[in-house]
C-alpha positions as CSV (number, residue, x, y, z in Angstrom):
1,X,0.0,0.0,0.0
2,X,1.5,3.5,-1.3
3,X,0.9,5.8,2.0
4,X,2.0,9.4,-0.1
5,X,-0.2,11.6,0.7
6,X,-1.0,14.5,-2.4
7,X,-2.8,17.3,-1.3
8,X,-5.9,18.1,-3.4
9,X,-4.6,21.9,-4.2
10,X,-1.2,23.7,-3.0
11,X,0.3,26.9,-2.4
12,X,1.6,29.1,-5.1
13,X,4.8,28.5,-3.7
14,X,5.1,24.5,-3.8
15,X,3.7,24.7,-7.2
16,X,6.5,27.1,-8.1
17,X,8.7,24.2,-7.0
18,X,6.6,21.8,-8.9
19,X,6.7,23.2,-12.2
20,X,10.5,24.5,-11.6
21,X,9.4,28.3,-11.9
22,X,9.5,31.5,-9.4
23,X,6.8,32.7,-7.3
24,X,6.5,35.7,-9.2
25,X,6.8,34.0,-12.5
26,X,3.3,32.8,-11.5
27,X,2.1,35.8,-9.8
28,X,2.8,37.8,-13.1
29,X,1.7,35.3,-15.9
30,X,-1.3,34.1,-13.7
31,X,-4.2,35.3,-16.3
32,X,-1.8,34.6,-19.6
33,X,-3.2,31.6,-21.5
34,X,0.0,30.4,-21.7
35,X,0.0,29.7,-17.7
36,X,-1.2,26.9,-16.0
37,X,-4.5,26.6,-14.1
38,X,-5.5,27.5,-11.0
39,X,-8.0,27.3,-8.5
40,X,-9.8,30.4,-6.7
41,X,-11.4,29.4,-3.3
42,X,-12.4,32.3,-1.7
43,X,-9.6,35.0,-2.0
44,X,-7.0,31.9,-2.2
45,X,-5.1,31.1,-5.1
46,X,-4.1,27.3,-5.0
47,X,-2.8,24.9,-7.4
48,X,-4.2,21.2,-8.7
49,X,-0.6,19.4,-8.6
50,X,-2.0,16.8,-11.0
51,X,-3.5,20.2,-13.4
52,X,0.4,21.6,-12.7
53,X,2.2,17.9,-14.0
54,X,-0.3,17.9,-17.0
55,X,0.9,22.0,-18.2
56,X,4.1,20.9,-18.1
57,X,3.9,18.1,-20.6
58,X,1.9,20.2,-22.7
59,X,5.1,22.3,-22.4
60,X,7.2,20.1,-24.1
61,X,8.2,20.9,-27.3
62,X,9.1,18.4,-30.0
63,X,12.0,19.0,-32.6
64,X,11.7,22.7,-31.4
C-alpha cells in the first residue's frame, strides 16, 4: 500500500517548486493563457498538482 499523501490543491509557492518556476513568475503570468491553471477558493489562489504535472507536458516541445 503506497501511503504518499498528495494534497488536493497547493500553495503558489510548492507549485513554483513543482513546475520548476519563481513565485513571481506565476504571480505575473497568472491570467496569460500560456499559464497553467488555478484554482480560486475564496480570495486563495491554489494549485491542482495533478493540473500543474499535465501543463508541463503540454510544455514540451518536440523538434523545437
Amino acid at each position: 500500500m503506497d501511503n504518499t499523501y498528495e494534497p488536493e490543491v497547493v500553495n503558489e509557492h510548492v507549485a513554483a517548486e513543482i513546475i520548476g518556476v519563481s513565485v513571481k513568475w506565476l504571480r505575473n503570468n497568472r491570467r496569460s493563457p500560456s499559464a497553467p491553471p488555478f484554482c480560486k477558493i475564496g480570495s486563495r489562489i491554489r494549485y491542482r498538482p495533478e493540473s500543474l504535472r499535465t501543463w508541463v507536458r503540454q510544455q514540451e516541445v518536440v523538434n523545437g
